[in-house]
C-alpha positions in Angstrom: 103.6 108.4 80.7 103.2 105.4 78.3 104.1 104.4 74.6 103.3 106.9 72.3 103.8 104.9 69.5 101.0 102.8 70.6 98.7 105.1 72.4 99.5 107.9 69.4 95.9 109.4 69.0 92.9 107.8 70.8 90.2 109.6 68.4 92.2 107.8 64.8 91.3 104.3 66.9 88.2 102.8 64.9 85.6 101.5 67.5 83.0 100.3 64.9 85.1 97.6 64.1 85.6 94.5 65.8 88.3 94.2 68.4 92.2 93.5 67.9 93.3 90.1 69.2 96.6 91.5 69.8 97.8 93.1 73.2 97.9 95.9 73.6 96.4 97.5 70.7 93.3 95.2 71.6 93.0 97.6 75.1 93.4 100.5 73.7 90.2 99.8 71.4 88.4 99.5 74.4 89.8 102.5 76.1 88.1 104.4 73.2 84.5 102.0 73.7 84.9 103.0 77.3 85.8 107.0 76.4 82.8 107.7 74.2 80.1 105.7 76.7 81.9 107.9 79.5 81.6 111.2 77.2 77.7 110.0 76.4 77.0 110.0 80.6 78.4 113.4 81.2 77.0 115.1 78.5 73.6 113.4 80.3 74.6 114.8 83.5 76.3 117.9 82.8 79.6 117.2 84.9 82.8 115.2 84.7 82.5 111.1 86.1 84.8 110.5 88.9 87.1 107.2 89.9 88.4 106.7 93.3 91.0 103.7 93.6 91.9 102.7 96.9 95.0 100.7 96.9 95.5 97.5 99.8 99.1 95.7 100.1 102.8 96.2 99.0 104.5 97.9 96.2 103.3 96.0 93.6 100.0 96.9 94.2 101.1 100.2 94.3 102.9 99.9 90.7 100.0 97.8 89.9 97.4 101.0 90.5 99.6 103.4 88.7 98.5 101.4 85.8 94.8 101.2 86.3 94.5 104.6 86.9 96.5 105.7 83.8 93.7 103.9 81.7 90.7 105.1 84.1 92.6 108.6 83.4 92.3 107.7 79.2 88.8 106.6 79.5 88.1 109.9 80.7 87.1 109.6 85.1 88.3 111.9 86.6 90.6 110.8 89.6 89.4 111.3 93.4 90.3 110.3 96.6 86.3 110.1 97.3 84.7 107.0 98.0 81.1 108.1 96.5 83.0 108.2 93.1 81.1 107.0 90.1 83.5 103.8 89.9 85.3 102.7 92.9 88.2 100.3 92.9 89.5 98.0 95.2 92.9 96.6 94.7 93.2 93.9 97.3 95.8 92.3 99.6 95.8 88.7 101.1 98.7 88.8 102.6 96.8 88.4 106.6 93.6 88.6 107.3 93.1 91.6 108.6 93.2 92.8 105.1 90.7 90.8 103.9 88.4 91.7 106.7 89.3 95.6 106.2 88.2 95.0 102.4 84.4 93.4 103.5 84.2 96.0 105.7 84.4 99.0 103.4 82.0 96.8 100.8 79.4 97.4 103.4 80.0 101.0 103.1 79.9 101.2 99.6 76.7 99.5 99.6 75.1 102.3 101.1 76.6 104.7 98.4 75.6 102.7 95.8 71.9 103.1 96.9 72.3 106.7 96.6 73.8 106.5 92.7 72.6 103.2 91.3 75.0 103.8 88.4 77.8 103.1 90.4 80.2 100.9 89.2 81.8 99.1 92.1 85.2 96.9 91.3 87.8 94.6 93.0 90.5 93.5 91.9 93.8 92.2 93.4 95.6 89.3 95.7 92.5 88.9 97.4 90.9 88.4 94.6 92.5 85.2 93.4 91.0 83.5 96.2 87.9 81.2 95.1 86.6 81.3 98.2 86.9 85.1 98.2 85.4 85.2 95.0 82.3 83.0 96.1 81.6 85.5 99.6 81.2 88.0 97.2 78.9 86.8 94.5 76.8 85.8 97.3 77.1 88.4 100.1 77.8 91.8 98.1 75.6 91.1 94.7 76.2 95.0 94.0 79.9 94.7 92.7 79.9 95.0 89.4 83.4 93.9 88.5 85.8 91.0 90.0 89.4 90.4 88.3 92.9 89.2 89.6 96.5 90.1 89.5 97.0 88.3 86.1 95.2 90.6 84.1 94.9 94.0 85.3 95.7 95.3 81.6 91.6 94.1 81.2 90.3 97.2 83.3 88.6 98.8 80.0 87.9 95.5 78.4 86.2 94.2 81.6 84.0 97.5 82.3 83.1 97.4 78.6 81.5 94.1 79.3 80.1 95.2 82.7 78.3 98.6 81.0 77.1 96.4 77.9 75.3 93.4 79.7 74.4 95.2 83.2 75.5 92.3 85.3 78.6 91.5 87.3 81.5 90.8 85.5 84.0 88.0 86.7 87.5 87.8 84.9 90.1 85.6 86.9 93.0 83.9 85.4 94.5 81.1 87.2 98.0 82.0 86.3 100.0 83.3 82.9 102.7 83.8 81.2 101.6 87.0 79.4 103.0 90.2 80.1 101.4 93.0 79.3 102.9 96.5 79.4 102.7 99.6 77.1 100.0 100.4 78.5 98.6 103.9 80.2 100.0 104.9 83.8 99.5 107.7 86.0 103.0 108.0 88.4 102.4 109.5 92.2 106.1 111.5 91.5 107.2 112.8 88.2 110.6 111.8 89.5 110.6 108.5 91.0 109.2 105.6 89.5 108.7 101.5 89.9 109.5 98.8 87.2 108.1 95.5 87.4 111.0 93.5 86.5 109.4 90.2 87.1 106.1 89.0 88.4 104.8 85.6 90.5 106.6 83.7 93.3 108.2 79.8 93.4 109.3 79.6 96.5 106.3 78.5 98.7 107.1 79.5 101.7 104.5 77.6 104.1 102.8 80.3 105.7 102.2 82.2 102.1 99.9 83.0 100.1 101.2 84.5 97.4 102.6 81.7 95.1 99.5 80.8 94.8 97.9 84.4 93.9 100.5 85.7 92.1 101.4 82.6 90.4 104.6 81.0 89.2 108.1 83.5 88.4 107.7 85.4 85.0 110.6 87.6 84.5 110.8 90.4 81.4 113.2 90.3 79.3 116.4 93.0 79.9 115.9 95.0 76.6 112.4 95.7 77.8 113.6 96.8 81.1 116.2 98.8 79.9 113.9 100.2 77.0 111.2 101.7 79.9 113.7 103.0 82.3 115.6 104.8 79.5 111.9 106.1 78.6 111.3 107.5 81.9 115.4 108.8 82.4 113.9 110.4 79.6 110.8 112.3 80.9 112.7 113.4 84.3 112.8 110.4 86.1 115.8 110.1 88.3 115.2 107.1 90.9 114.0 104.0 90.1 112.6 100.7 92.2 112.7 97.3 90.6 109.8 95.5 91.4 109.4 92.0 91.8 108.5 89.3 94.9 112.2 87.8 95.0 114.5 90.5 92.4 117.4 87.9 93.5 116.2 85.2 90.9 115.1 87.2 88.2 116.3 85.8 84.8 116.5 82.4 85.9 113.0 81.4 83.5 114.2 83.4 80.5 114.9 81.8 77.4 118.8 83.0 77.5 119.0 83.3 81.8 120.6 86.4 83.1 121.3 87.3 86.5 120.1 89.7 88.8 123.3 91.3 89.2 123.8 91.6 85.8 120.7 93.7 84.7 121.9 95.6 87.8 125.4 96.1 85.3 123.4 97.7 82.5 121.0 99.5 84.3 123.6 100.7 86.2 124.7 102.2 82.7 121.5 104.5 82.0 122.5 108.1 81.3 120.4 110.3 83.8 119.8 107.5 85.9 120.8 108.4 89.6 119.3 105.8 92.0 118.5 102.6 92.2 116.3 100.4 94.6 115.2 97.5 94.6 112.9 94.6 96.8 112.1 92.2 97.8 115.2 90.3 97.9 114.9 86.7 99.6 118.4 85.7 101.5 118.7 82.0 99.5 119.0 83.8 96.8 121.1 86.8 97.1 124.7 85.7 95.8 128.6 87.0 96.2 127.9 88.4 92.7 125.3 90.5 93.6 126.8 91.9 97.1 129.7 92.5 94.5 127.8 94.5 91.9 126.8 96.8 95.0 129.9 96.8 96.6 131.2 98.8 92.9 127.8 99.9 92.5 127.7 104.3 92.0 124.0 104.1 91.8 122.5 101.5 93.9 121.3 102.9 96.9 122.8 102.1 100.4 119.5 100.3 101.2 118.8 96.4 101.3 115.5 95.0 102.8 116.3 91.3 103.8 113.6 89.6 105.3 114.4 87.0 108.0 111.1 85.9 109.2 112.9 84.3 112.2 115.8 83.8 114.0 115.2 79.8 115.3 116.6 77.6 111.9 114.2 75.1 113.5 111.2 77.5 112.3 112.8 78.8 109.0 113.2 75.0 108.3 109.0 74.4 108.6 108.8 77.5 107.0 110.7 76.5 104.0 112.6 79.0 103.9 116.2 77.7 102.2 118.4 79.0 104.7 119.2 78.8 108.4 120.0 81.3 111.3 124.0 80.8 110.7 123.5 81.3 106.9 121.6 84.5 107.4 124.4 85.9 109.5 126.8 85.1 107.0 125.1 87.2 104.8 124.6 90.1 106.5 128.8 90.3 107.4 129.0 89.5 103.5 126.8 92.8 103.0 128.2 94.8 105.4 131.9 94.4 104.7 131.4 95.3 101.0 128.9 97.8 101.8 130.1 99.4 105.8 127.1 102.3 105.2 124.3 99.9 104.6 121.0 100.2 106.0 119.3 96.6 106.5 115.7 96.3 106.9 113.8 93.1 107.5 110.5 91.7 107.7 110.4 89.3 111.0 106.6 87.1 111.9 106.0 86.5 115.4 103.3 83.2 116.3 104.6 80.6 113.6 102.7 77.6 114.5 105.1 75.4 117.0 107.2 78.3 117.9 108.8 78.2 121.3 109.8 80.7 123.6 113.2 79.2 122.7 112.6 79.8 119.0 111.6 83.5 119.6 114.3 84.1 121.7 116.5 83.0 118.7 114.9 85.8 116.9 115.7 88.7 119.5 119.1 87.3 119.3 119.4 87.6 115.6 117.3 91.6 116.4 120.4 92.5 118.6 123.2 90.7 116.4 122.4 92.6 113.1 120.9 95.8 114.5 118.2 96.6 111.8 117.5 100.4 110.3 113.9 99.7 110.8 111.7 96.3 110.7 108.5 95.4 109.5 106.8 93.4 112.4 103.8 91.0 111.9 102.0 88.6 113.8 101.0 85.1 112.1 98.2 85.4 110.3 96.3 82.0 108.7 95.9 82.0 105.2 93.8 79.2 104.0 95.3 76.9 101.2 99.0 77.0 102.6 100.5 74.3 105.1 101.1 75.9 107.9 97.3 76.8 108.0 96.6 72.9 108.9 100.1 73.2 111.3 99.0 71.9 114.8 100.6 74.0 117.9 99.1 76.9 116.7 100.7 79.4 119.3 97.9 81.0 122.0 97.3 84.6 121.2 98.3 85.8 124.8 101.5 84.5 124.0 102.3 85.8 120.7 101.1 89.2 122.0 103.7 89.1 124.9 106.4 88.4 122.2 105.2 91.2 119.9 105.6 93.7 122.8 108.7 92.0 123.7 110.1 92.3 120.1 109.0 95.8 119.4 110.5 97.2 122.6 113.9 95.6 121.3 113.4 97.1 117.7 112.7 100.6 119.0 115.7 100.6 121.0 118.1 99.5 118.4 116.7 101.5 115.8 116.7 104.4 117.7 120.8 104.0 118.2 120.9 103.0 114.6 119.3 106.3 113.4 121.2 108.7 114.8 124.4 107.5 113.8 124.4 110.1 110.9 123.5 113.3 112.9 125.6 116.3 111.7 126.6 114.8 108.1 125.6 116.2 105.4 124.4 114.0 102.9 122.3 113.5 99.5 118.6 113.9 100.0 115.6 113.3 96.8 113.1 116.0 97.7 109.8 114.1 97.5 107.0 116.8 98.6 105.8 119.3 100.9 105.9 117.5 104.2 102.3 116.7 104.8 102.2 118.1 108.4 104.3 121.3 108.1 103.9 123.9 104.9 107.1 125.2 105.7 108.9 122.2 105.8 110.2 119.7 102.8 110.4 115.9 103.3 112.9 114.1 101.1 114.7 110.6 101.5 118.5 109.2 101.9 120.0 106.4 99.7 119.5 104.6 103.0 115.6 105.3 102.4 115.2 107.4 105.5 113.3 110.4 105.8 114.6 114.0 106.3 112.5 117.3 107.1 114.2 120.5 106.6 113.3 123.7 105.0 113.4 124.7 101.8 111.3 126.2 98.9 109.1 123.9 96.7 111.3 124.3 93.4 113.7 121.9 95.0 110.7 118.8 95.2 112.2 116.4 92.7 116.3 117.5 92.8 118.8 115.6 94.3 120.4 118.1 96.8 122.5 117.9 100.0 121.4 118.6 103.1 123.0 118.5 106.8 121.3 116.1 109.4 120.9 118.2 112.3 118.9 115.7 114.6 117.2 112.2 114.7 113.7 111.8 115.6 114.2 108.1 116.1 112.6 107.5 112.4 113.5 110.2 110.6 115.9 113.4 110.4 115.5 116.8 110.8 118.0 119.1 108.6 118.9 122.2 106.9 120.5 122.7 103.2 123.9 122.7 103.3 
């Protein structure tokens, strides 16, 4: 799961020394710090220690937990899904604030736990976390955690609970931004089979209702031969599908010290024996080019999937919004897309409240809803974020408005998506089996190249092939379907 070369054996790592400077061989000495205090407390209490990690937020976070429980895993916890764990991690969201609230919430619970095993060790980590405010709330309202760090430095986890089991008091790590990256490192994949790469990190586009620029930090892309190097690793160990990560893939390259394009590391990934899918997202519209729609027009392993958020439909709002295009633009984009790609399912992200928006400006968005006929799209409401500029915005829209034009937009999704979905019923078409679907023992649940479900029977050898399978009938969402 991670560089042998560097992990090799943990018990030939000298831990009466002082600690390496470099990274990651500095980590890796306190994996094995971390690995004989953890032996020392189950030998005390005659069972294995537990780590729950609960994960908040979008695919990064996602990647970004695969990580941390890879070293929790090489410290020696034992993973659970059990909040009364013996170390409890939070990996937070900021994206609205409804996350943030969800997150204080379940602090409350764990305060109660805590009480119960005082030797608890309680972390939180994440977007949220990058907040100073945030930070602040904490250290005065929930004294009991005993760990706070960022995005910029999860490859700390053993480092920072080293500190935290040493000196009994909370530890506080947070980077402002960096331009380290860090990988080599343990991780623990959900699927064998499947697997994210981080191909850049942090944001620069500031769009004015976001938060993330300014959690994330500025654009760091890695450099190609490292990308290549890790997915030809995991080609190796069985992996056939991969998802390149990153807040806007459409300018990776652009900060390195020879630039390279998106579409090119598309090129040589594209190249990877064993490799047989590729994803990718986020992908922001100002920057997805002619070379790129190119690339997966010719593309044999790029999957017939692009998420393209449009936020809205009025150019007025995308304009406040800073968002580098306008309504006409977008359009042009999507015919771009779809005449080099005619099998193409588009996904979107669209907000609904932007402060100053009109019933004129909504109604710009349905238009845009009904014009390019989404797959599926990820609805939200506006949610203030303090520290960006539409927080301070006047003509903050009434919240019996913006409900009426979240009803009105979901009604319009569900219809369209609905036609949109069962356009493919009675093909028979490539399917990754994922798992055993989670509702039905007898059934499988595997996913398209357009990234939408299917749920047909089959035996549980097949989880992890690429096989076809005939699409019998849509469920509005999803497919049911029987091997062809």
């Amino acid at each position: 799961m991670y560089s042998k070369e560097i992990q090799s054996d943990m018990n030939n790592i000298d831990i009466n020394t002082i600690p390496p400077i470099q990274e990651p061989e500095r980590q890796y000495y306190f994996i094995a710090k971390c690995r004989e205090w953890v032996y020392e407390q189950e030998q005390k209490s005659g069972r294995k220690l537990t780590a729950c990690i609960n994960t908040f937020g979008c695919q990064m976070n996602a990647r970004d937990s695969e990580k941390l429980v890879g070293i929790l895993n090489q410290i020696g916890y034992l993973e659970t899904d059990k909040e009364s764990a013996d170390l409890v991690l939070y990996n937070t969201c900021t994206v609205r604030e409804n996350a943030n609230l969800k997150v204080y919430g379940r602090l409350g619970y764990l305060q109660t736990l805590k009480k119960k095993n005082p030797h608890m060790i309680i972390g939180l980590c994440g977007c949220m976390m990058q907040e100073e405010t945030v930070v602040e709330k904490v250290k005065k309202s929930y004294g009991f955690v005993d760990i706070i760090f960022g995005t910029h430095n999860i490859f700390k986890l053993a480092e920072l609970i080293y500190d935290r089991i040493q000196n009994d008091r909370m530890t506080i790590d947070i980077w402002d931004d960096t331009e380290m990256i860090v990988e080599d490192l343990p991780i623990e994949r959900k699927y064998p089979f499947k697997s994210g790469v981080n191909i850049m990190f942090g944001c620069n586009n500031f769009c004015s209702y976001c938060i993330v620029p300014y959690v994330r930090g500025r654009e760091r892309s890695r450099k190609p031969e490292e990308i290549l190097k890790e997915i030809e690793r995991l080609t190796a160990e069985g992996v056939v599908e991969i998802m390149l990560l990153g807040q806007n893939v459409n300018s990776y390259g652009k900060n390195l010290d020879k630039p390279i394009t998106f579409a090119a590391l598309l090129t040589m990934i594209e190249k990877i024996d064993g490799l047989k899918r590729i994803r990718f997202m986020t992908s922001h519209p100002k920057d997805l080019s002619d070379e790129l729609i190119e690339v997966m027009k010719h593309s044999k392993k790029i999957c017939k999937q692009l998420h393209l958020p449009v936020q809205s439909g009025s150019s007025r709002i995308l304009n406040i919004m800073n968002r580098c295009y306008d309504k006409e633009h977008y359009l042009e984009l999507v015919d771009k897309v779809r005449t080099a790609v005619p099998d193409i399912s588009l996904t979107t992200d669209i907000m609904v409240g932007f402060p100053g928006e009109t019933e004129e400006d909504f109604l710009e968005t349905l238009d845009v809803v009904k014009k390019v006929k989404y797959d599926s799209v990820f609805t939200f409401i506006y949610s203030k974020r303090t520290g960006t500029p539409a927080s301070i915005m006047e003509n903050q829209v009434e919240k019996a408005i913006v409900k009426d034009r979240f009803e009105r937009l979901l009604k319009e999704i569900h219809t369209i998506s609905k036609q949109m979905s069962s356009r493919d019923v009675g093909k028979t078409m490539e399917v990754l089996v994922e798992e055993a679907n989670e509702h039905n023992n007898d059934l499988l649940t595997g996913r398209l190249s357009n990234n939408i479900l299917v749920h047909f029977k089959g035996g549980r050898d097949l989880i992890g092939q690429l096989i076809d399978v005939k699409l019998t009938e849509s469920k509005g969402f999803y497919y049911i379907g029987e091997l062809a």
